[in-house]
Backbone as CSV, one residue per row, in Angstrom:
resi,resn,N_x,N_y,N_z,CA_x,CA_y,CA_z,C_x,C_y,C_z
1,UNK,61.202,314.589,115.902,60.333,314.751,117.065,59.529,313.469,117.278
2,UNK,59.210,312.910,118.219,58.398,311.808,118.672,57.556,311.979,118.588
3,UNK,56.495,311.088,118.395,55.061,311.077,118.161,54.665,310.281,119.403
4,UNK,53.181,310.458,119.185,52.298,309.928,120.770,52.669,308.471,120.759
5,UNK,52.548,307.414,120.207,53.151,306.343,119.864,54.840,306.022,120.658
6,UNK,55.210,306.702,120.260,57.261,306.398,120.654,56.857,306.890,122.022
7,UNK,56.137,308.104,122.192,55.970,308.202,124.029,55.645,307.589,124.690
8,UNK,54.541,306.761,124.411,53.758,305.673,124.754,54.703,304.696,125.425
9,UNK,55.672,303.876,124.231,56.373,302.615,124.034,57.547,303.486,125.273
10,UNK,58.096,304.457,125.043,59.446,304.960,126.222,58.843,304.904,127.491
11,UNK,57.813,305.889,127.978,57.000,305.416,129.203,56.334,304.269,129.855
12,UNK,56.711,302.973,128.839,56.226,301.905,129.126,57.052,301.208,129.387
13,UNK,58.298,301.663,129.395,59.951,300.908,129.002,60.499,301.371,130.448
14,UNK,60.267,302.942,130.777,60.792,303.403,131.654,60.378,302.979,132.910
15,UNK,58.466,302.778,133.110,57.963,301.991,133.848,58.218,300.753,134.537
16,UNK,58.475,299.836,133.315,58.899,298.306,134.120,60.168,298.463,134.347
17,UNK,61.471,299.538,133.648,62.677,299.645,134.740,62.437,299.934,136.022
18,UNK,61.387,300.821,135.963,61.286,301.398,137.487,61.173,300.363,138.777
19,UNK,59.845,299.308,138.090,59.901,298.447,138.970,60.278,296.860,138.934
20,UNK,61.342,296.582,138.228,62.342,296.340,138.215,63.096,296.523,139.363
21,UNK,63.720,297.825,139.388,64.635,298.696,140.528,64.176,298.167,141.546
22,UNK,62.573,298.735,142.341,62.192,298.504,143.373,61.796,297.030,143.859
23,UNK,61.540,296.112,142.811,61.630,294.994,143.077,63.188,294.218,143.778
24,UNK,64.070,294.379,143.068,65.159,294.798,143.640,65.313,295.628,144.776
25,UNK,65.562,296.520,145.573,65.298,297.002,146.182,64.557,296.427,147.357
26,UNK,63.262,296.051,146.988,62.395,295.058,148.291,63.171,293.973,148.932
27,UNK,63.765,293.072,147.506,64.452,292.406,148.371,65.876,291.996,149.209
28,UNK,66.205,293.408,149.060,67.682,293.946,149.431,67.519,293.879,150.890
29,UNK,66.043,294.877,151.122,65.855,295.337,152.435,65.161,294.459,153.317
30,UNK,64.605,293.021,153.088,63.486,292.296,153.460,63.798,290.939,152.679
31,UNK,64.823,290.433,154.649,65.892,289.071,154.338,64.746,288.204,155.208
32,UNK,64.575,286.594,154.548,64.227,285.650,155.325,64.598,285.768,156.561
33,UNK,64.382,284.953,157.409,64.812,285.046,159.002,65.518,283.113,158.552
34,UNK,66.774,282.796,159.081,67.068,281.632,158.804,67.010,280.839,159.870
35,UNK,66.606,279.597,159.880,66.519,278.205,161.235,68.381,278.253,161.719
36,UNK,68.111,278.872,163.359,69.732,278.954,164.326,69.428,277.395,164.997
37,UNK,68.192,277.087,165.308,68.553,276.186,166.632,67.445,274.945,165.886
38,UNK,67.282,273.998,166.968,66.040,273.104,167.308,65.915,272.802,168.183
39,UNK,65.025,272.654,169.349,65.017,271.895,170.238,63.589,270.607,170.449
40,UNK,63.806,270.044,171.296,63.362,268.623,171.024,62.216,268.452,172.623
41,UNK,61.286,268.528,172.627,60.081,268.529,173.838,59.762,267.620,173.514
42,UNK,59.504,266.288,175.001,60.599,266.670,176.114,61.859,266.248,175.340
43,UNK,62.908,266.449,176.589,64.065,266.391,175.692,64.857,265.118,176.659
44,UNK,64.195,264.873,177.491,64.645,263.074,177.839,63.374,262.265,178.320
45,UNK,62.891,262.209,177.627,61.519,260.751,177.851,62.170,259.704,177.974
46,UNK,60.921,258.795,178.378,61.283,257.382,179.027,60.558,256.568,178.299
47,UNK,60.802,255.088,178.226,59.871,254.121,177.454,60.325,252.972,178.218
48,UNK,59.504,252.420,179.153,59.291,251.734,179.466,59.220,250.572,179.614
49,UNK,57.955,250.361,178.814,57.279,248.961,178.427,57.336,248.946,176.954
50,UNK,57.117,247.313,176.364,57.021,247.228,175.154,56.197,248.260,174.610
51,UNK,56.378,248.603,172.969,55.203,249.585,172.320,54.685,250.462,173.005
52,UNK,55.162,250.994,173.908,55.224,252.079,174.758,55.398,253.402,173.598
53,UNK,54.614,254.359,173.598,54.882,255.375,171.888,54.729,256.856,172.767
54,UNK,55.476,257.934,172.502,55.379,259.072,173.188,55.820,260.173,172.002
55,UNK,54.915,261.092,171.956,55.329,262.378,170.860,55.899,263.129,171.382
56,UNK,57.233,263.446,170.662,58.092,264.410,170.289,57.780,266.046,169.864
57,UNK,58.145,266.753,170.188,57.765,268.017,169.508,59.082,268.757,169.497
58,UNK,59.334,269.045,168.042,60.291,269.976,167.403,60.092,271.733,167.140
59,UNK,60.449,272.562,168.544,60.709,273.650,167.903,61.768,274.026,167.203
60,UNK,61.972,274.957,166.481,62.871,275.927,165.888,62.847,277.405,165.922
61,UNK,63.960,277.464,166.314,64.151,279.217,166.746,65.465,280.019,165.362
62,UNK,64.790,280.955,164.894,65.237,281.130,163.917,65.953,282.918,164.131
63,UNK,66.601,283.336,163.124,67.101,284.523,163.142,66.810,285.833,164.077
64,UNK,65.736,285.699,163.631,64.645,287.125,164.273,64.229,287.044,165.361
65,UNK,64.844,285.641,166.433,64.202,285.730,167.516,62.892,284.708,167.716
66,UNK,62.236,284.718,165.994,60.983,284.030,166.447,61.224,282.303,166.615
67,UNK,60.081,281.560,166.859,60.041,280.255,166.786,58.863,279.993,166.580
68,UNK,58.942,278.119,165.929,58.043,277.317,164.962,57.878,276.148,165.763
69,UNK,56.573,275.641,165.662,56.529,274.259,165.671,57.189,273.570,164.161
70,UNK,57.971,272.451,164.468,58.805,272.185,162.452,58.077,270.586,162.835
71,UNK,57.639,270.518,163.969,57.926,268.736,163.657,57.377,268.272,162.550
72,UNK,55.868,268.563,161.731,55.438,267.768,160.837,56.040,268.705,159.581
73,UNK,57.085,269.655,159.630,57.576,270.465,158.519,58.244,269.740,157.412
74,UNK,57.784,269.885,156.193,57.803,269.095,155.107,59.815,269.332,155.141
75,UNK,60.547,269.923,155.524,61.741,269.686,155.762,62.242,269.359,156.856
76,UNK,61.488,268.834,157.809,61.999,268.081,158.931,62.341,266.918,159.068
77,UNK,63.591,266.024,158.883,63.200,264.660,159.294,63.869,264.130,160.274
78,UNK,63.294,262.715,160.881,63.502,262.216,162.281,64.060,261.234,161.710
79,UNK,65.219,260.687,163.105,66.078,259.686,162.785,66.370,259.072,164.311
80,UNK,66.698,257.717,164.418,67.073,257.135,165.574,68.089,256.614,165.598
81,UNK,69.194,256.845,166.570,70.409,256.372,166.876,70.387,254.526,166.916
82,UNK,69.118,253.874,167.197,68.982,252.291,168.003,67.369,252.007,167.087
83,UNK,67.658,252.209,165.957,65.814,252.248,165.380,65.772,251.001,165.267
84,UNK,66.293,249.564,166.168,65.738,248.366,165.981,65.106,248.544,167.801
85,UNK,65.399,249.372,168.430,64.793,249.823,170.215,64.130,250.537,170.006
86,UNK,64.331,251.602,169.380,63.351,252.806,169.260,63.078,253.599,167.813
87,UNK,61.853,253.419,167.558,61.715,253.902,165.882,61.050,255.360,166.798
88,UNK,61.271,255.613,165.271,60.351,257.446,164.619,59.715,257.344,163.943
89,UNK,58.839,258.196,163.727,57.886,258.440,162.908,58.276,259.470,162.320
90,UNK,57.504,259.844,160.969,57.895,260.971,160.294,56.969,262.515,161.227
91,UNK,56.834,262.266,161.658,55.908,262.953,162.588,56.154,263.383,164.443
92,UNK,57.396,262.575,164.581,58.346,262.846,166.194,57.641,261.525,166.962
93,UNK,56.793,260.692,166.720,56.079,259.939,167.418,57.213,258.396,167.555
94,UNK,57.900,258.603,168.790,58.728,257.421,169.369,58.639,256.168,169.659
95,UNK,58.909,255.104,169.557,57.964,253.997,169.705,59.141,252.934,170.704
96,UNK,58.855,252.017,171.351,59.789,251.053,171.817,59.305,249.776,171.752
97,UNK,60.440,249.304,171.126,60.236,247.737,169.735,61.376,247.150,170.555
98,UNK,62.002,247.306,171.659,63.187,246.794,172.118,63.107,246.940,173.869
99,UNK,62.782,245.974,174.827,62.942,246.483,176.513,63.823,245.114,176.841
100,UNK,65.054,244.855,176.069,66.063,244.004,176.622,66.645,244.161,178.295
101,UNK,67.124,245.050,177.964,67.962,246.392,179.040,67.930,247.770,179.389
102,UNK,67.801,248.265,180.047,68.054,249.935,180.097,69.135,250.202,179.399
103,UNK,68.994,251.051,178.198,69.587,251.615,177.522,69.255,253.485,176.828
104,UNK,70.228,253.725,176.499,69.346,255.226,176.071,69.948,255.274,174.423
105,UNK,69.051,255.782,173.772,69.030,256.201,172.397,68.822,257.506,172.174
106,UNK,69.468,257.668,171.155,69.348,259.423,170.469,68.585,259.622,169.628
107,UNK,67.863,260.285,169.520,66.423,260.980,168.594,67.152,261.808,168.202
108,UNK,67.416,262.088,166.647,67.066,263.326,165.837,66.878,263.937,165.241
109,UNK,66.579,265.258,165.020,65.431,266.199,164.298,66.046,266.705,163.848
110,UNK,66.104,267.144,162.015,67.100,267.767,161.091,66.346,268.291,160.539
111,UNK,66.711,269.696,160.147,65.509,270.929,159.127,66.966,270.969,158.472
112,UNK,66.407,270.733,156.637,67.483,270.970,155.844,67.061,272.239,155.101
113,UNK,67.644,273.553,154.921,67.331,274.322,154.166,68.105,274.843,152.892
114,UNK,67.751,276.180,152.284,69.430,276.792,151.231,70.568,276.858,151.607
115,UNK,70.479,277.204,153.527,71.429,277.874,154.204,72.153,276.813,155.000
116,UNK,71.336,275.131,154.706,71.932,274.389,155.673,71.117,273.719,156.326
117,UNK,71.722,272.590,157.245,71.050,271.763,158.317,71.289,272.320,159.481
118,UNK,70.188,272.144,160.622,69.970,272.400,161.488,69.479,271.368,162.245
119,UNK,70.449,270.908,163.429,69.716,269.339,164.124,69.574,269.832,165.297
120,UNK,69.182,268.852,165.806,68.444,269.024,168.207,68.321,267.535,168.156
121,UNK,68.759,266.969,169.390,68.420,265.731,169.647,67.938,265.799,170.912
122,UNK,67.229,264.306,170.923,66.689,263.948,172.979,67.026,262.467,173.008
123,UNK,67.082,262.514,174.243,67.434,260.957,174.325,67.027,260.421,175.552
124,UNK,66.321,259.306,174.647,65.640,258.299,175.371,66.388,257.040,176.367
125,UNK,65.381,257.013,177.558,65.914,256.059,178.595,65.145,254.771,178.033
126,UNK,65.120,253.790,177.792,64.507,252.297,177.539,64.835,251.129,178.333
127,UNK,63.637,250.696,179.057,64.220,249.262,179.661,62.506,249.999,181.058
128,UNK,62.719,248.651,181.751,61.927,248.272,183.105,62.184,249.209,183.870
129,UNK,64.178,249.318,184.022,64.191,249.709,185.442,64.772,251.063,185.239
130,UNK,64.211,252.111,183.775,64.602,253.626,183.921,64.114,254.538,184.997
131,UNK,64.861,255.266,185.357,64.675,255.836,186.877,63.302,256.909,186.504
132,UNK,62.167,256.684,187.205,61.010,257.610,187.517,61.291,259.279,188.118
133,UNK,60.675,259.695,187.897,60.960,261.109,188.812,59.662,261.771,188.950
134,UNK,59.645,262.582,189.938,58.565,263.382,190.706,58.080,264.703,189.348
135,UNK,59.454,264.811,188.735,59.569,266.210,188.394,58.438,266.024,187.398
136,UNK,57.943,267.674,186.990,57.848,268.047,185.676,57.985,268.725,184.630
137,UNK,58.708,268.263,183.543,58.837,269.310,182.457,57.264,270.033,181.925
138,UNK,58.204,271.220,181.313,56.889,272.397,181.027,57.454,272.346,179.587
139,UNK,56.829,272.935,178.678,57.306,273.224,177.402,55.892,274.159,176.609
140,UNK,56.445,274.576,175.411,55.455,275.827,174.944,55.627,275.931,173.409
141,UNK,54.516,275.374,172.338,53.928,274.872,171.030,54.480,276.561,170.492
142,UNK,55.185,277.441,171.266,55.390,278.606,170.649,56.991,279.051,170.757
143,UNK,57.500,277.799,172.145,58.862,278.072,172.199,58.702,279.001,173.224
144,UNK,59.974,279.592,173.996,59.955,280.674,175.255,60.559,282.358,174.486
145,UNK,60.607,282.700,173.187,60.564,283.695,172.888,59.527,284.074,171.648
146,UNK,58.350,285.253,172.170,57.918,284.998,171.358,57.135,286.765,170.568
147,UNK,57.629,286.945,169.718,57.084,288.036,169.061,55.700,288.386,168.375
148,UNK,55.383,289.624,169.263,53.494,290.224,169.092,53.925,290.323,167.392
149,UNK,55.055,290.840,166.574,54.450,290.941,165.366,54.045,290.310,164.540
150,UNK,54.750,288.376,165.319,54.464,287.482,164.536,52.901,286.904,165.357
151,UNK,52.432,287.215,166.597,51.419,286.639,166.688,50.331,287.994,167.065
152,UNK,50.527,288.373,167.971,49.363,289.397,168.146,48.824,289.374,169.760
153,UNK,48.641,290.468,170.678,47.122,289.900,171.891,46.367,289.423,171.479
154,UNK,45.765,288.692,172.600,44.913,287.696,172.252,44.769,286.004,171.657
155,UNK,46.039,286.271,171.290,47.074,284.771,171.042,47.083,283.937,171.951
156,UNK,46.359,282.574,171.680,46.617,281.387,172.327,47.752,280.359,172.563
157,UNK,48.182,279.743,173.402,49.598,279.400,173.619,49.321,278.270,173.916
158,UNK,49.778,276.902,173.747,49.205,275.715,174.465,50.624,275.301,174.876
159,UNK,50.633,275.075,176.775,51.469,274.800,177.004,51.864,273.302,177.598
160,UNK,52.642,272.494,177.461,52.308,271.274,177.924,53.296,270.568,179.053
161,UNK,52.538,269.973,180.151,53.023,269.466,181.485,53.498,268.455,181.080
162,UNK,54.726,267.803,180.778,54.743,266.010,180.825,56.068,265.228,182.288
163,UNK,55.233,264.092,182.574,56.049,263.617,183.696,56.264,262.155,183.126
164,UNK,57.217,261.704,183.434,57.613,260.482,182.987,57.295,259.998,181.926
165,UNK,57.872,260.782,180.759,57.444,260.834,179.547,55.746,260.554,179.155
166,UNK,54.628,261.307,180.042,53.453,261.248,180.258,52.753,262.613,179.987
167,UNK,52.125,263.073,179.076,51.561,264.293,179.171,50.374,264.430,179.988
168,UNK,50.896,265.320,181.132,49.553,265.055,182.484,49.325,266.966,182.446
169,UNK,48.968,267.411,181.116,48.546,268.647,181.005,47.387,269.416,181.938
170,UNK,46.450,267.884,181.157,45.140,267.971,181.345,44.894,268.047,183.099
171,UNK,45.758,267.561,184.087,45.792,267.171,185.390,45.903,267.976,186.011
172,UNK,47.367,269.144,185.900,47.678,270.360,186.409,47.003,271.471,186.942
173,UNK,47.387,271.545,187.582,47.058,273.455,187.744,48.070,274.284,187.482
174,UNK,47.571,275.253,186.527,48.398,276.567,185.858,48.234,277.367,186.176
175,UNK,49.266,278.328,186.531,49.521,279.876,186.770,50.700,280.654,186.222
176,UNK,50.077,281.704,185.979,50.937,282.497,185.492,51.964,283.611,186.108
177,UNK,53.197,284.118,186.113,53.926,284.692,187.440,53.529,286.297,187.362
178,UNK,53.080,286.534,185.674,52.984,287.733,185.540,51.663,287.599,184.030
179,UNK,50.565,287.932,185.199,49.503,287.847,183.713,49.133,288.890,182.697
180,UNK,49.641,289.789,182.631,49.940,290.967,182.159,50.366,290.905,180.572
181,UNK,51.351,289.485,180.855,52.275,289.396,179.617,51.456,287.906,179.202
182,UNK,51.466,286.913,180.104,50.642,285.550,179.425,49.176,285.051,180.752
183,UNK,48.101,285.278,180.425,47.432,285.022,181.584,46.840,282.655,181.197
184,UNK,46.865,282.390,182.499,46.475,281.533,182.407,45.148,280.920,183.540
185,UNK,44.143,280.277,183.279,43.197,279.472,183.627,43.586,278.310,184.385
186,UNK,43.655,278.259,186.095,44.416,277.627,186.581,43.392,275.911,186.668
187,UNK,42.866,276.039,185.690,42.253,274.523,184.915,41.919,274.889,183.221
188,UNK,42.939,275.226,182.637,42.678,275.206,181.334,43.299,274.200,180.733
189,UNK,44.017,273.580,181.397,44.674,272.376,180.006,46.063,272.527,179.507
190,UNK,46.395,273.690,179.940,48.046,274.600,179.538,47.567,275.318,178.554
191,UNK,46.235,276.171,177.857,46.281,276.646,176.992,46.014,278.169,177.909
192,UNK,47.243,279.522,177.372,47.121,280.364,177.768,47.281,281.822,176.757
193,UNK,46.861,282.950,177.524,46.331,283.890,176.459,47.735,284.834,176.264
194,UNK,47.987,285.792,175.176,48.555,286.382,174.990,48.545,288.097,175.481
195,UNK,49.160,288.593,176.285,48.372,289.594,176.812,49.346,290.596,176.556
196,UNK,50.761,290.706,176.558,51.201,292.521,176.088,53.010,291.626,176.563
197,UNK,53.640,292.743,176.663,55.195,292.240,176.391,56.055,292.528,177.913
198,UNK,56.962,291.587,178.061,57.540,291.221,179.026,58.081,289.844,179.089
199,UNK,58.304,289.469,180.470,58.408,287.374,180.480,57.218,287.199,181.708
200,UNK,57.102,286.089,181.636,56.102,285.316,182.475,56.391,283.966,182.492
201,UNK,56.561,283.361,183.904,56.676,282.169,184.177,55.578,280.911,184.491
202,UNK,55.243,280.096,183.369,54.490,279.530,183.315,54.587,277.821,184.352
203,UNK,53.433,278.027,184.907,53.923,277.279,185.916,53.054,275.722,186.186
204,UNK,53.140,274.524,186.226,51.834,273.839,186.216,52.968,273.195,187.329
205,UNK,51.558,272.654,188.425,51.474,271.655,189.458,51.003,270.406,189.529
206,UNK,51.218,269.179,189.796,50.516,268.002,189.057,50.792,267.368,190.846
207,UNK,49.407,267.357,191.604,49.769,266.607,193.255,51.107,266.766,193.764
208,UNK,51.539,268.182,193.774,52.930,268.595,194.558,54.119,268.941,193.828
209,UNK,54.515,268.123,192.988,55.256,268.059,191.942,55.167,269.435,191.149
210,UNK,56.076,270.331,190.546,55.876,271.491,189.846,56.860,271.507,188.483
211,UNK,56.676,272.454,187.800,57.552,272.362,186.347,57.124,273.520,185.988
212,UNK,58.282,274.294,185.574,58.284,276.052,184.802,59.043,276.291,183.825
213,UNK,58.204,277.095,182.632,58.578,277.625,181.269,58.583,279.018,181.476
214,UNK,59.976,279.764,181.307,59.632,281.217,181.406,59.661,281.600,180.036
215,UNK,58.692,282.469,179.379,58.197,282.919,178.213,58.688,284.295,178.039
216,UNK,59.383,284.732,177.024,59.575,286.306,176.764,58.655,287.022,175.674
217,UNK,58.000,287.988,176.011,57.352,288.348,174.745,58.220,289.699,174.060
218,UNK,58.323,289.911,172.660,59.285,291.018,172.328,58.121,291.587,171.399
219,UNK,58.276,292.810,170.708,57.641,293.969,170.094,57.947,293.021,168.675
């Protein structure tokens, strides 16, 4: 017959099998989400003039739908197709060391993980006579899909206007198509609020000129 002792030591044995099991178990049911994409904001800038320098921004959109800012991600690194025309920084920050000719170079952004590399490139116009444009790109520090479980209402979004490889955020006027889902301050700067689930088209105006990010929010 066992004594209080041997019960002790079996119930203490049986215990850490138990969780053991469920440790196991947790992570059967509750998988990382893995890096699918990257993309590269903006994704064709211009450089101009000598030492002309313009930041890059690297999202990543991963398994679950969600997305990251990766650019300063300790597994991100930047690379240049022409890095004696155009360097990188470890940080997306572009520089032009070269205005011989109009030429274009490739930027790009590699997240190496367990599962693999994941690249996005943009590419740059360089020289005097790269063609200007009216337009403007929109882009969003959260990416255009974006999940309440990973952020929450009330979530701030900073969205950014750039024209000729120029961030003219601050210049714009913003609106939102549906404020319900993202409301915006049609002089806030591109920073807008998180308000409940749907899409909304984020919209900034810079003296006529317009540029739109449509945003999805999911559960």
């Amino acid at each position: 017959m066992l004594n209080t002792k041997q019960k002790t030591k079996i119930a203490g044995a049986a215990g850490a099998l138990l969780l053991a099991v469920f440790a196991v178990g947790c992570n059967g049911f509750f998988v990382n989400p893995t890096l699918s994409s990257i993309a590269i904001t903006p994704s064709s800038p211009s450089l101009n003039t000598l030492n002309q320098t313009e930041q890059l921004t690297a999202t990543g959109t991963y398994s679950d739908g969600t997305t990251q800012n990766i650019t300063a991600s300790s597994g991100t690194t930047w690379s240049s197709s022409a890095p004696s025309a155009v360097s990188v920084s470890k940080t997306g920050l572009i520089k032009a060391l070269s205005i011989t000719a109009t030429s274009s170079v490739t930027i790009t952004a590699t997240n190496t993980s367990s599962t693999g590399a994941v690249s996005g490139t943009a590419t740059v116009c360089v020289g005097s006579t790269c063609t200007t444009t009216s337009s403007i790109s929109v882009s969003s520090d959260s990416g255009t899909s974006i999940s309440l479980t990973a952020t929450g209402v009330g979530t701030q979004i900073q969205f950014t206007a750039t024209q000729n490889g120029t961030d003219v955020s601050s210049q714009a006027t913003w609106t939102s198509s549906n404020s319900s889902v993202i409301s915006m301050s049609s002089s806030s700067g591109g920073i807008g609020t998180l308000e409940g689930i749907g899409s909304a088209t984020i919209t900034a105006n810079v003296s006529g000129a317009t540029g739109s990010v449509t945003v999805t929010v999911t559960e």
